[in-house]
CHARMM-style PDB file with segment names, atoms N, HN, CA, C and O in Angstrom:
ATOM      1  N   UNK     1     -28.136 -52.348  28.800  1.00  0.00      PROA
ATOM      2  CA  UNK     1     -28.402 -51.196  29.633  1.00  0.00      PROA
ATOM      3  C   UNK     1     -28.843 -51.686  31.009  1.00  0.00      PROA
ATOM      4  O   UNK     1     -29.714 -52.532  31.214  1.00  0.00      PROA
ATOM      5  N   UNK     2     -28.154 -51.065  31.881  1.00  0.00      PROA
ATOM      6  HN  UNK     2     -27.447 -50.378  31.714  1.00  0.00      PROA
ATOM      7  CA  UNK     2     -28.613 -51.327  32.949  1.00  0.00      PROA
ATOM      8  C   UNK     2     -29.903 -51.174  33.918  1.00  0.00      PROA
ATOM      9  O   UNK     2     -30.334 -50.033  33.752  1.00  0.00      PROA
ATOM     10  N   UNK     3     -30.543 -51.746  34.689  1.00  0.00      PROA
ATOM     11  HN  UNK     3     -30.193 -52.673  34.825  1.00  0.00      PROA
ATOM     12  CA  UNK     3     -31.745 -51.223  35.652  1.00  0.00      PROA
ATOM     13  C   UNK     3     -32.199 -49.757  35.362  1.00  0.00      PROA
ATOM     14  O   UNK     3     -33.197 -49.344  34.771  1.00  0.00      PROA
ATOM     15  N   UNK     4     -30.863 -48.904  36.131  1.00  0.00      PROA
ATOM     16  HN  UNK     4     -30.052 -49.239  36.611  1.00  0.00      PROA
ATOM     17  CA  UNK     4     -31.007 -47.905  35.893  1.00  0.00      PROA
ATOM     18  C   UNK     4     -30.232 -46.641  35.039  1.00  0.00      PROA
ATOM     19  O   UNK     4     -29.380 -45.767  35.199  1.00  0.00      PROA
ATOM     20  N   UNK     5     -31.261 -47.256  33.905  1.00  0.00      PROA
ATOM     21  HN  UNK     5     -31.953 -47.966  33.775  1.00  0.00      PROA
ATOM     22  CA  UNK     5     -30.817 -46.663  32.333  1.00  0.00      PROA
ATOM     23  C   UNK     5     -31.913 -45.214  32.159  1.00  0.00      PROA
ATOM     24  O   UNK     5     -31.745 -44.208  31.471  1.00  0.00      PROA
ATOM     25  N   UNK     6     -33.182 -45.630  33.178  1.00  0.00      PROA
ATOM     26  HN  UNK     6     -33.319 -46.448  33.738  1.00  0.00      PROA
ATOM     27  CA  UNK     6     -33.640 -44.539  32.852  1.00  0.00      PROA
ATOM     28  C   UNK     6     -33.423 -43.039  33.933  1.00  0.00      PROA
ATOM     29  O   UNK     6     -34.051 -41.980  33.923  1.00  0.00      PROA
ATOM     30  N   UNK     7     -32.537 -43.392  34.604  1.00  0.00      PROA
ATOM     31  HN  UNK     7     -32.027 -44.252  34.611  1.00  0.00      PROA
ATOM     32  CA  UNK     7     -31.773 -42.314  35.577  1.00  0.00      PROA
ATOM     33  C   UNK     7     -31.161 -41.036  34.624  1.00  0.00      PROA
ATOM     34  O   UNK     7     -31.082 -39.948  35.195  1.00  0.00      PROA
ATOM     35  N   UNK     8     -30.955 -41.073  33.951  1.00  0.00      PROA
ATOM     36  HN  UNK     8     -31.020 -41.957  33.488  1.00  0.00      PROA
ATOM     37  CA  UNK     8     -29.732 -40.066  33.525  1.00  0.00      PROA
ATOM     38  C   UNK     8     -30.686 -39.385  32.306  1.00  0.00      PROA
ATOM     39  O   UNK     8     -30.376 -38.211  32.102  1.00  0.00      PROA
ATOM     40  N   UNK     9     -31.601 -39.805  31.598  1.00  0.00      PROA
ATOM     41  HN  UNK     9     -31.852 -40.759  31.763  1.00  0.00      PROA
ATOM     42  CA  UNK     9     -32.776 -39.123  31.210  1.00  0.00      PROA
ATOM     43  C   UNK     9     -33.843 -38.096  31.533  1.00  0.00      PROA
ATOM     44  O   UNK     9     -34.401 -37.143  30.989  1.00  0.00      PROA
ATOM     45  N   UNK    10     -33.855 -38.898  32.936  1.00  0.00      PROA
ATOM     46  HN  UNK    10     -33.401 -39.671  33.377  1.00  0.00      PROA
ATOM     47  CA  UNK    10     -34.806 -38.562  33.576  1.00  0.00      PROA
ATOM     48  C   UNK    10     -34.576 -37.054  34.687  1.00  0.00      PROA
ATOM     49  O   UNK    10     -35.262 -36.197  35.244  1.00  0.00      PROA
ATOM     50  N   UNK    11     -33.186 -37.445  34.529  1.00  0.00      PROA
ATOM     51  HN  UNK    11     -32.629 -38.141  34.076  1.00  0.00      PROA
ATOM     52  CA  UNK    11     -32.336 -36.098  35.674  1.00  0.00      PROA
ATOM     53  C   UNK    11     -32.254 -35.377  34.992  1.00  0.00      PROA
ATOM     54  O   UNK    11     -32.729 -34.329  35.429  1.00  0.00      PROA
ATOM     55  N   UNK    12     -31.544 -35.217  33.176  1.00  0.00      PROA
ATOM     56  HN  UNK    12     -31.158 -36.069  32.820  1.00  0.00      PROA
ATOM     57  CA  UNK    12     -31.625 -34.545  32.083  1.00  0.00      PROA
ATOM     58  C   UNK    12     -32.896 -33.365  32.159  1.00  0.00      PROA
ATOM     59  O   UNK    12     -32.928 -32.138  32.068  1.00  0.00      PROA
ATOM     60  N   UNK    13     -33.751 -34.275  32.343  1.00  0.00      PROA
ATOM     61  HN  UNK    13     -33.725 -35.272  32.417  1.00  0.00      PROA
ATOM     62  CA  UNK    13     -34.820 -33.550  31.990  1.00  0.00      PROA
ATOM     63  C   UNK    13     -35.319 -32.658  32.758  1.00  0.00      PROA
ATOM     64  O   UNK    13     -35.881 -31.632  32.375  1.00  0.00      PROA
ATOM     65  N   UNK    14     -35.131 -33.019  33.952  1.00  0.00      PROA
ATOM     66  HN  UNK    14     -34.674 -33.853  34.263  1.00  0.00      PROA
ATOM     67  CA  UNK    14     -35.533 -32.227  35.347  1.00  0.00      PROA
ATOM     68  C   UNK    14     -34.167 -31.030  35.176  1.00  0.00      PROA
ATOM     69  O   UNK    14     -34.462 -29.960  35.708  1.00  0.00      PROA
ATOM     70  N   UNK    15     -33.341 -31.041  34.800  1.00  0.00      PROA
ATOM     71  HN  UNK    15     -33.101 -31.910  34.368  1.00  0.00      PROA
ATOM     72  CA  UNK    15     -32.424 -30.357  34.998  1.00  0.00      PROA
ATOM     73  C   UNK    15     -32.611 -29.371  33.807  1.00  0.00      PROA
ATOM     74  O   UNK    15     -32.546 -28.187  34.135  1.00  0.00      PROA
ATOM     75  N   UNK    16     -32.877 -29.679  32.218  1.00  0.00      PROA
ATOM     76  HN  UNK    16     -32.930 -30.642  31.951  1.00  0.00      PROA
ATOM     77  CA  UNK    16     -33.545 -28.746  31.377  1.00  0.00      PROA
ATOM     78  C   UNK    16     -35.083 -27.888  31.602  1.00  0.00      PROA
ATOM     79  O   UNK    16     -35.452 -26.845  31.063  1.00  0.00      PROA
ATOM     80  N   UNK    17     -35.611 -28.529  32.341  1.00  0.00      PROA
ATOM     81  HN  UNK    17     -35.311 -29.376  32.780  1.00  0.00      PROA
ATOM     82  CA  UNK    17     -37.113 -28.114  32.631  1.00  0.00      PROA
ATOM     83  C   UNK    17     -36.701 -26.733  33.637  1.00  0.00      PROA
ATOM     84  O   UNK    17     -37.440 -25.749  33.679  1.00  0.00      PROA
ATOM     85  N   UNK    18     -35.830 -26.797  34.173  1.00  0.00      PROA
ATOM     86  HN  UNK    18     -35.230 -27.596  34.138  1.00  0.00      PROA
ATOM     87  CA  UNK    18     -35.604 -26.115  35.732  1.00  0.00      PROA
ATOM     88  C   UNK    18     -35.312 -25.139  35.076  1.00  0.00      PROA
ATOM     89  O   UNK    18     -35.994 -24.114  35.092  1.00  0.00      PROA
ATOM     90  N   UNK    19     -33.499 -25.387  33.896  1.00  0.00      PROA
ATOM     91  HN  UNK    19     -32.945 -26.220  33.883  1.00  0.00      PROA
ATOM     92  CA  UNK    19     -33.316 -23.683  33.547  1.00  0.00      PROA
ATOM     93  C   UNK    19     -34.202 -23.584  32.816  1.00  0.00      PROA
ATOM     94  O   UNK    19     -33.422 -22.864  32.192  1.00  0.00      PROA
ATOM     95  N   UNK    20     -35.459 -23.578  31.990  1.00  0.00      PROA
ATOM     96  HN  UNK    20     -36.092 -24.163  32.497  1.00  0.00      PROA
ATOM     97  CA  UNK    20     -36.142 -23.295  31.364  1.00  0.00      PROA
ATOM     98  C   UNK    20     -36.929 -22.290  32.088  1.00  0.00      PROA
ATOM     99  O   UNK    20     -37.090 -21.132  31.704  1.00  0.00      PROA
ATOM    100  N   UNK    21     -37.474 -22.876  33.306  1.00  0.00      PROA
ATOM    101  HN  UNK    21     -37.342 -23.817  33.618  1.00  0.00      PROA
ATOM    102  CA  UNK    21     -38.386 -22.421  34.560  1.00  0.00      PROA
ATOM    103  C   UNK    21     -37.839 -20.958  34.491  1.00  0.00      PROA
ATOM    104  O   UNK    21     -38.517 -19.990  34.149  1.00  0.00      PROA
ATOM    105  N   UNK    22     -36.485 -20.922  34.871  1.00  0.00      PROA
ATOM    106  HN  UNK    22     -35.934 -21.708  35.149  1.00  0.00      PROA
ATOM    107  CA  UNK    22     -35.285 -19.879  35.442  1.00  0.00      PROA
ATOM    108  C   UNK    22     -35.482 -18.949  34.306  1.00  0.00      PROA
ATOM    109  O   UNK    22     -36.366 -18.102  34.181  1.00  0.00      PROA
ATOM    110  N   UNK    23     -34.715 -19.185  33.667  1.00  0.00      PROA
ATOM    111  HN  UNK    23     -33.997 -19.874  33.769  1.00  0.00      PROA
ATOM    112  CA  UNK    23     -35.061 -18.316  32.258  1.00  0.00      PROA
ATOM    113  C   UNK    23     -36.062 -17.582  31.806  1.00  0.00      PROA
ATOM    114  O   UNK    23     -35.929 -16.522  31.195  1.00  0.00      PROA
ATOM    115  N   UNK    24     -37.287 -18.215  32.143  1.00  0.00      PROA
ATOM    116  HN  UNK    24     -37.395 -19.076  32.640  1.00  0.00      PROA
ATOM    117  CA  UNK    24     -38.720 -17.682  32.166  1.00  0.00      PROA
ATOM    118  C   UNK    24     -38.798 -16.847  33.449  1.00  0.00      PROA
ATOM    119  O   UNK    24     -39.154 -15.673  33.346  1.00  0.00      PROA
ATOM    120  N   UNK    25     -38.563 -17.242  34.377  1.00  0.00      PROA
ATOM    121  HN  UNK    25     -38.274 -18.195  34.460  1.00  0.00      PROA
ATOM    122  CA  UNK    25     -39.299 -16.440  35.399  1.00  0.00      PROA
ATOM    123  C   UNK    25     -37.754 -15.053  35.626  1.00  0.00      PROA
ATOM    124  O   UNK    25     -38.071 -13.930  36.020  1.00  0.00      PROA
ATOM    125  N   UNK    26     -36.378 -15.340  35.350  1.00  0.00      PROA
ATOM    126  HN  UNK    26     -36.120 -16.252  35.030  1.00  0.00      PROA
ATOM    127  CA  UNK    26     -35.894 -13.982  35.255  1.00  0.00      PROA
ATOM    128  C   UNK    26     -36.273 -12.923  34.112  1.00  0.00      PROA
ATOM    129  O   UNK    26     -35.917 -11.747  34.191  1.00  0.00      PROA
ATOM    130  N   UNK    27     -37.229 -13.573  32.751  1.00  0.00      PROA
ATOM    131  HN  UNK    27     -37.518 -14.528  32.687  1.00  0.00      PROA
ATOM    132  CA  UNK    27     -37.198 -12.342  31.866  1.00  0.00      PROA
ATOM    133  C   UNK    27     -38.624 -11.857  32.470  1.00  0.00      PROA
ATOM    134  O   UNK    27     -38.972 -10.702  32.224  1.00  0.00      PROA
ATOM    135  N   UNK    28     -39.531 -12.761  33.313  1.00  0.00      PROA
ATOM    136  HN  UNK    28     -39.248 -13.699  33.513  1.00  0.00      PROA
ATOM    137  CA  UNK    28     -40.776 -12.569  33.335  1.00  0.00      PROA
ATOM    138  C   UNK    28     -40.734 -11.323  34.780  1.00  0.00      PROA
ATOM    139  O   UNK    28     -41.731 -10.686  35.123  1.00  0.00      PROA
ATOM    140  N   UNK    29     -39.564 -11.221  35.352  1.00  0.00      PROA
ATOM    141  HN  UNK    29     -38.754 -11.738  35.073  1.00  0.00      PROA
ATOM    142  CA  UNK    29     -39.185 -10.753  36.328  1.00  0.00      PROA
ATOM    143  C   UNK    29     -39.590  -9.342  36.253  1.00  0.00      PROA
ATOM    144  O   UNK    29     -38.933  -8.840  35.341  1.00  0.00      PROA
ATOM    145  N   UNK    30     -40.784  -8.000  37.073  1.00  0.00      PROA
ATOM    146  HN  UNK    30     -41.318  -8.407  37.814  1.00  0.00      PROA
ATOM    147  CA  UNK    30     -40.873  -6.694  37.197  1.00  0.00      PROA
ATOM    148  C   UNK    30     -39.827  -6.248  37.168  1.00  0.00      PROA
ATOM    149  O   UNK    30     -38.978  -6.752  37.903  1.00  0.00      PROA
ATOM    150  N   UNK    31     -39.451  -5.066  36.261  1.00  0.00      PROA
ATOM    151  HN  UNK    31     -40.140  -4.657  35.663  1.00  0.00      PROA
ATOM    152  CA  UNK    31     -37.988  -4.162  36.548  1.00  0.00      PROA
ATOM    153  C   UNK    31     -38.781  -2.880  37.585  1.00  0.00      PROA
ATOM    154  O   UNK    31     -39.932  -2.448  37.660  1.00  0.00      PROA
ATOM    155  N   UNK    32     -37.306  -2.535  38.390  1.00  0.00      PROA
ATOM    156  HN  UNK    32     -36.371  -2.885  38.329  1.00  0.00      PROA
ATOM    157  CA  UNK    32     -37.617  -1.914  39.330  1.00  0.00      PROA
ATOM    158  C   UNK    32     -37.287  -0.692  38.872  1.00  0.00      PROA
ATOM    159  O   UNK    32     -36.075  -0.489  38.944  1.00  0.00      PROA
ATOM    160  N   UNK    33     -38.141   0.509  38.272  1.00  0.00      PROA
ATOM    161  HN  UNK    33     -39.125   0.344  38.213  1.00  0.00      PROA
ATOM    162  CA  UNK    33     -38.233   1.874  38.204  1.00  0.00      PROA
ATOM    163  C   UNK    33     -37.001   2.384  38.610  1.00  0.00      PROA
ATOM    164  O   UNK    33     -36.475   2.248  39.715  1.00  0.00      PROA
ATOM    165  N   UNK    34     -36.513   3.075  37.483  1.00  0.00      PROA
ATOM    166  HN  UNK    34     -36.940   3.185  36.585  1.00  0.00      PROA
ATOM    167  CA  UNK    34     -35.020   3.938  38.490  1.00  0.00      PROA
ATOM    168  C   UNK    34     -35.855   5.396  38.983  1.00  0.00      PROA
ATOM    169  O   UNK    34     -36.505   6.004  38.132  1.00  0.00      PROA
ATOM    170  N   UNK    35     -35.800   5.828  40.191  1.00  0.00      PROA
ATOM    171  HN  UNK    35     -35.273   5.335  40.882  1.00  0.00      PROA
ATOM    172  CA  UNK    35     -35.900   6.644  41.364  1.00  0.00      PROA
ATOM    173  C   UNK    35     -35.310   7.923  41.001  1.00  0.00      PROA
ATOM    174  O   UNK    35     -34.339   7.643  40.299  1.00  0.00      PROA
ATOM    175  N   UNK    36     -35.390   9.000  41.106  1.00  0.00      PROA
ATOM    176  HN  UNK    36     -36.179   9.228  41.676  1.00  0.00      PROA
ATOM    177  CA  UNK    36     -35.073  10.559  41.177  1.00  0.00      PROA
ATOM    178  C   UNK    36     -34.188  10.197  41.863  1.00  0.00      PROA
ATOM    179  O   UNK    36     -34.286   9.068  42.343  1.00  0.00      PROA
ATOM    180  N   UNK    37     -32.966  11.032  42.173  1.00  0.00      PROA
ATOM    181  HN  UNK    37     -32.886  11.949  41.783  1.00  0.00      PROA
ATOM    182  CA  UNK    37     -32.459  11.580  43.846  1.00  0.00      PROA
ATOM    183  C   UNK    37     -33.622  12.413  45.247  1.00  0.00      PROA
ATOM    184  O   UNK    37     -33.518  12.343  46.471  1.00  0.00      PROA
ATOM    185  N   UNK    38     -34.709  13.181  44.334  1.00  0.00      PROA
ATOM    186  HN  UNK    38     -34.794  13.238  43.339  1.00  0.00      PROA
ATOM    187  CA  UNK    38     -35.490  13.516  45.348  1.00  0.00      PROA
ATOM    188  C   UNK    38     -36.133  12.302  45.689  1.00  0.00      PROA
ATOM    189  O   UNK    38     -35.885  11.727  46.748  1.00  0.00      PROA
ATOM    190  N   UNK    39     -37.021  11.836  44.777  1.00  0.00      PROA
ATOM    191  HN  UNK    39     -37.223  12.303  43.916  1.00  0.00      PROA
ATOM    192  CA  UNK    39     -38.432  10.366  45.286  1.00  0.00      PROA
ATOM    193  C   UNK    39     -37.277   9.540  45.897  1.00  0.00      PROA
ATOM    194  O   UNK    39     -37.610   9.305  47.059  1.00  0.00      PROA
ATOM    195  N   UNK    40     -35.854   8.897  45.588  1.00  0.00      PROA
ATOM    196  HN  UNK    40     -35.584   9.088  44.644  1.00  0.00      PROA
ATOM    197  CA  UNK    40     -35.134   8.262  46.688  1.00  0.00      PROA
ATOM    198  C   UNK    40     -34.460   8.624  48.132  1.00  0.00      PROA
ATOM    199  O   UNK    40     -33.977   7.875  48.981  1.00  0.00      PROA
ATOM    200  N   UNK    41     -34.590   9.922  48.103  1.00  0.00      PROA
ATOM    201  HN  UNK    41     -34.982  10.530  47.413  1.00  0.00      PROA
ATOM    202  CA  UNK    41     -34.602  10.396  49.450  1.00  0.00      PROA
ATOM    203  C   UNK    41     -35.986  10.573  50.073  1.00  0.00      PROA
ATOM    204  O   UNK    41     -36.106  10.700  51.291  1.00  0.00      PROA
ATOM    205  N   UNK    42     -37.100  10.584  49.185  1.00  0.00      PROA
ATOM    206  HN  UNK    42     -37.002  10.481  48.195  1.00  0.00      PROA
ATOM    207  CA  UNK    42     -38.257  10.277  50.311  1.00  0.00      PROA
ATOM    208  C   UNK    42     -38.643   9.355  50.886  1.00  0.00      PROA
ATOM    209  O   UNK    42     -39.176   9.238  51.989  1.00  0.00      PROA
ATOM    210  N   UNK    43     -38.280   8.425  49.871  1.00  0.00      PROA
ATOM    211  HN  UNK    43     -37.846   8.520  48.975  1.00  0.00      PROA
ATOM    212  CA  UNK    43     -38.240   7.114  50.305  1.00  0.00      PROA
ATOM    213  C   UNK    43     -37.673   6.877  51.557  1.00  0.00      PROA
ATOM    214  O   UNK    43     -38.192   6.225  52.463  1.00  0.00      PROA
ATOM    215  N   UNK    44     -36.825   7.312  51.569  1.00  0.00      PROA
ATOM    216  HN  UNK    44     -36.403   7.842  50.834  1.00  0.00      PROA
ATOM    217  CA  UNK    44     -35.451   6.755  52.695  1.00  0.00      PROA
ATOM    218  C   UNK    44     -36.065   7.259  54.215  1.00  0.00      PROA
ATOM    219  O   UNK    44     -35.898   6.664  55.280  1.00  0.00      PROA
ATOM    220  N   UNK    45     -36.864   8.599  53.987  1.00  0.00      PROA
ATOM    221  HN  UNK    45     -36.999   9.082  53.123  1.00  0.00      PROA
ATOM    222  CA  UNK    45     -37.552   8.974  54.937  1.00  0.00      PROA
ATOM    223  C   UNK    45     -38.513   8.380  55.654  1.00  0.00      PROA
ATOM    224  O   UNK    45     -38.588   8.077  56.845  1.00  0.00      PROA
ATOM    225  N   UNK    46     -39.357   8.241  54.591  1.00  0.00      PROA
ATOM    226  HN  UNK    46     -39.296   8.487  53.624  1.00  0.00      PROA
ATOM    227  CA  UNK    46     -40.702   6.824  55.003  1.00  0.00      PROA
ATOM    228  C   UNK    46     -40.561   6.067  56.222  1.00  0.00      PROA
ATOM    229  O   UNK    46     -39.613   5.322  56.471  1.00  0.00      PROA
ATOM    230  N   UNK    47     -41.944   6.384  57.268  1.00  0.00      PROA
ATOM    231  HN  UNK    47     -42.714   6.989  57.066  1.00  0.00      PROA
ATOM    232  CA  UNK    47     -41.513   5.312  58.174  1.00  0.00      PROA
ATOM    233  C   UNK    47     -41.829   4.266  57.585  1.00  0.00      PROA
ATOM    234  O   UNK    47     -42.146   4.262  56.396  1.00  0.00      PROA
ATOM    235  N   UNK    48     -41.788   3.061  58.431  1.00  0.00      PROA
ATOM    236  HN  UNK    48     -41.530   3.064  59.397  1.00  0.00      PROA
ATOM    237  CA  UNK    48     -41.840   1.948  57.937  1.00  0.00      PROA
ATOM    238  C   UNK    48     -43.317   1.411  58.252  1.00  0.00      PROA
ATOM    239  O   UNK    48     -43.789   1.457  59.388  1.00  0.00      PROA
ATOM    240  N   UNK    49     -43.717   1.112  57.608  1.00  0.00      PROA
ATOM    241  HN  UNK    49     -43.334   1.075  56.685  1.00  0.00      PROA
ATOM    242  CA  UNK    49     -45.387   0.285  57.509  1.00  0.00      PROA
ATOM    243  C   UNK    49     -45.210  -0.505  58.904  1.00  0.00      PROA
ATOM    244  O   UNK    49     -44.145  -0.702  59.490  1.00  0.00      PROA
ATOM    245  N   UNK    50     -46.155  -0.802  59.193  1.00  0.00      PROA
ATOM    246  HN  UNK    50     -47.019  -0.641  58.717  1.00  0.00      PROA
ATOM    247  CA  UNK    50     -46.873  -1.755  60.565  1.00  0.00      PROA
ATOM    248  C   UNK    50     -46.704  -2.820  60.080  1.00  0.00      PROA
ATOM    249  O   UNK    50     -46.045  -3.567  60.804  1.00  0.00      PROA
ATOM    250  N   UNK    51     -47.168  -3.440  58.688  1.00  0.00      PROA
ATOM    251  HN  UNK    51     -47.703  -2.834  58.100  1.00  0.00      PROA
ATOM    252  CA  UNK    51     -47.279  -5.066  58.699  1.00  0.00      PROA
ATOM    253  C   UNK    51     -46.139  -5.151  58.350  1.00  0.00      PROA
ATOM    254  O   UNK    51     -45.674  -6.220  58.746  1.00  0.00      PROA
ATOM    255  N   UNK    52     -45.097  -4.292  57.544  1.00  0.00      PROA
ATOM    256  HN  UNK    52     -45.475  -3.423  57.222  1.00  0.00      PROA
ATOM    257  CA  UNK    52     -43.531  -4.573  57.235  1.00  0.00      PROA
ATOM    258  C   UNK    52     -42.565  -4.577  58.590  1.00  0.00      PROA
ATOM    259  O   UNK    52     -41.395  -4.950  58.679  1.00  0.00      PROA
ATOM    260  N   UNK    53     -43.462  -4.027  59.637  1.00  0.00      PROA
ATOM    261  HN  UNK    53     -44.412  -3.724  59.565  1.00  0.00      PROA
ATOM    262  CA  UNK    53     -42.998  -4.447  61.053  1.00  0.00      PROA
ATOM    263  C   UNK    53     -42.898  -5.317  61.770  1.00  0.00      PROA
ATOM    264  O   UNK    53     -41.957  -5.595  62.513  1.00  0.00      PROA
ATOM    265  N   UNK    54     -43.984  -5.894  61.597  1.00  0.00      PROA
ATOM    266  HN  UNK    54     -44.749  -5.668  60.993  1.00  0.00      PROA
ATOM    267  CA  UNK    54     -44.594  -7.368  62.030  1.00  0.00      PROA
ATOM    268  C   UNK    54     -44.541  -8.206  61.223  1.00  0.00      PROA
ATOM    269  O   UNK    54     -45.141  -9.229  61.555  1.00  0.00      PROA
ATOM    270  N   UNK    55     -43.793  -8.244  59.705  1.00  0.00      PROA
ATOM    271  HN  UNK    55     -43.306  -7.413  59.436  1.00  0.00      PROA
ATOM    272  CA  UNK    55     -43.159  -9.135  58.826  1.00  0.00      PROA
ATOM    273  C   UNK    55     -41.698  -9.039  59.829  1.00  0.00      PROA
ATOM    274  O   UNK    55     -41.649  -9.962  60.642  1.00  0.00      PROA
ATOM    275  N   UNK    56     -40.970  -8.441  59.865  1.00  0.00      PROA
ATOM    276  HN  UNK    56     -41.010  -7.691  59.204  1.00  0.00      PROA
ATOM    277  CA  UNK    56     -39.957  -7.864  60.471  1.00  0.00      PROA
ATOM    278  C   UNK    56     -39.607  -8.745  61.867  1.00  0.00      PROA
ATOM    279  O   UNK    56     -38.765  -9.520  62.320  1.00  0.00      PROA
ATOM    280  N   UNK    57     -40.270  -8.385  62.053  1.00  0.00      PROA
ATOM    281  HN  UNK    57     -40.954  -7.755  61.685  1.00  0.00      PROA
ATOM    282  CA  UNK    57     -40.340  -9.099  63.615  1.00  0.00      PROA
ATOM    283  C   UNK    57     -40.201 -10.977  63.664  1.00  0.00      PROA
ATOM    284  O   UNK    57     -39.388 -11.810  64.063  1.00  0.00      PROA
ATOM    285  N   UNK    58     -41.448 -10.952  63.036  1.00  0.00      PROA
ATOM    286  HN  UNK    58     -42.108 -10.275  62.712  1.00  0.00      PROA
ATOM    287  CA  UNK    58     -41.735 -12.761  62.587  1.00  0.00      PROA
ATOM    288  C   UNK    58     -40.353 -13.399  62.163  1.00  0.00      PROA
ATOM    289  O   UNK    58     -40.042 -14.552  62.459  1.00  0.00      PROA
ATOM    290  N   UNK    59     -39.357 -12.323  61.263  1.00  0.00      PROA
ATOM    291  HN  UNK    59     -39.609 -11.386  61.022  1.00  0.00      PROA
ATOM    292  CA  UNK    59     -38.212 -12.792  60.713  1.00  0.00      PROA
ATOM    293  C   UNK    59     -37.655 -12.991  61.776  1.00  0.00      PROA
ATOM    294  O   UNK    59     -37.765 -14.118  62.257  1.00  0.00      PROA
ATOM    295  N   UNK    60     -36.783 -11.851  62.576  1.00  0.00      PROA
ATOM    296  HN  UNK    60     -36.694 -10.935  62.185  1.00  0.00      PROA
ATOM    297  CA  UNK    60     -36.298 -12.274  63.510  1.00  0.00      PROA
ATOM    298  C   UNK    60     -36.486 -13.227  64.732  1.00  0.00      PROA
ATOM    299  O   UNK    60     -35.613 -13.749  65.425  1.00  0.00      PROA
ATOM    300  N   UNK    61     -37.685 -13.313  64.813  1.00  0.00      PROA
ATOM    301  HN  UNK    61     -38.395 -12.889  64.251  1.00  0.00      PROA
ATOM    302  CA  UNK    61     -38.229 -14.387  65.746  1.00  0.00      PROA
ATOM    303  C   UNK    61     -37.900 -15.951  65.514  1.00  0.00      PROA
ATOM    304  O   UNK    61     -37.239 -16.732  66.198  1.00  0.00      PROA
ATOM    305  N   UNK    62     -38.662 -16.138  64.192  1.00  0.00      PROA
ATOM    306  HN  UNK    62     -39.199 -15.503  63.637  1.00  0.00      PROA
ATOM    307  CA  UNK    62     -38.509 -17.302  63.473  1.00  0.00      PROA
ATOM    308  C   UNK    62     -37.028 -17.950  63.495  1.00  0.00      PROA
ATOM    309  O   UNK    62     -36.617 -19.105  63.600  1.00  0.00      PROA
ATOM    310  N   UNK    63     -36.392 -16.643  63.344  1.00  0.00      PROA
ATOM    311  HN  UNK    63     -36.727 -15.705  63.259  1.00  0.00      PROA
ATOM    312  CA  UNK    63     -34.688 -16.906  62.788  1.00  0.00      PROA
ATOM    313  C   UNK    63     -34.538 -17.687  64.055  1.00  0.00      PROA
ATOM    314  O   UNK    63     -34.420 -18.904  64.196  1.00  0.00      PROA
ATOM    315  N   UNK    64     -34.578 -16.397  65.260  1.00  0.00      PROA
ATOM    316  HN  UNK    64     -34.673 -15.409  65.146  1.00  0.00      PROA
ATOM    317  CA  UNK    64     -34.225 -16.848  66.348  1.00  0.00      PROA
ATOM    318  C   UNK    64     -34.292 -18.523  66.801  1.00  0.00      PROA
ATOM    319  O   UNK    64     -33.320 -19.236  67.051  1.00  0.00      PROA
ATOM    320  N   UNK    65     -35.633 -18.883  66.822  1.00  0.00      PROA
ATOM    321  HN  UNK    65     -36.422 -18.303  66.618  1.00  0.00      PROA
ATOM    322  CA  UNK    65     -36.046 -19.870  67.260  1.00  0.00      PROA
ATOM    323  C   UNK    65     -35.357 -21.280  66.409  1.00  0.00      PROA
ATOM    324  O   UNK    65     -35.010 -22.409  66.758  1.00  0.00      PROA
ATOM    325  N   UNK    66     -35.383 -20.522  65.129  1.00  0.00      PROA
ATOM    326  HN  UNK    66     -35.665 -19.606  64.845  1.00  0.00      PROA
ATOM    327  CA  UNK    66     -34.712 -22.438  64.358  1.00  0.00      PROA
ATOM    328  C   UNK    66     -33.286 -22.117  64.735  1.00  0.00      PROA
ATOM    329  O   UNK    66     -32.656 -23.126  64.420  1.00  0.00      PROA
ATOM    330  N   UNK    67     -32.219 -20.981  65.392  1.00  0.00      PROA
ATOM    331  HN  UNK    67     -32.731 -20.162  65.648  1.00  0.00      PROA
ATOM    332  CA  UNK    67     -31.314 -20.940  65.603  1.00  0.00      PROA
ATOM    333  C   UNK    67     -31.237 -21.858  66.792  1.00  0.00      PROA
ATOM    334  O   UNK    67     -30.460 -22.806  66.902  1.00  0.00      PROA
ATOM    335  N   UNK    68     -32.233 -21.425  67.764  1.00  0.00      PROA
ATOM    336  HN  UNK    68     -32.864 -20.655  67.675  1.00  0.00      PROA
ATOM    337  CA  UNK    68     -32.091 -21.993  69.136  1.00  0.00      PROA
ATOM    338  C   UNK    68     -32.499 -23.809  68.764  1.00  0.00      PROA
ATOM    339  O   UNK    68     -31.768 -24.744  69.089  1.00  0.00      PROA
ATOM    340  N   UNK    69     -33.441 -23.905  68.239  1.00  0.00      PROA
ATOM    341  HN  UNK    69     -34.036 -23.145  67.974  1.00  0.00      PROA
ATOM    342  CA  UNK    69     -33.680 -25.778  67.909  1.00  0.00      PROA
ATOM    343  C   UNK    69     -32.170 -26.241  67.363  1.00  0.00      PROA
ATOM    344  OT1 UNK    69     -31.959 -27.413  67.050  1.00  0.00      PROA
TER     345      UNK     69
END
């Protein structure tokens, strides 16, 4: 066996551990409530929150800027 014999074990494993991770965290995943037609049209109405604004913003900014680097 070569040097690196313990390569392909070791990736194995990282690679079973991961979908394991996956697997867990999609069943562990909140389901999202199905909505009326009325409560989803109020929704739709809703302004939009201040800090979901200024999340909002940061996105585009951020974007901007690693676009421009």
């Amino acid at each position: 066996m070569s040097a690196q014999g313990w390569l392909v074990p070791a990736f194995g494993t990282v690679i079973v551990l991961a979908a394991v991770f996956v697997v867990h965290l999609v069943r562990a995943w909140p389901r999202v409530p199905q909505l009326t037609s009325e409560e989803a049209a109020d929704m739709a109405d809703a302004p939009m929150p201040s800090l979901q604004k200024r999340a909002l913003w940061g996105l585009i900014i951020g974007t901007t800027a690693l676009v421009a680097i």
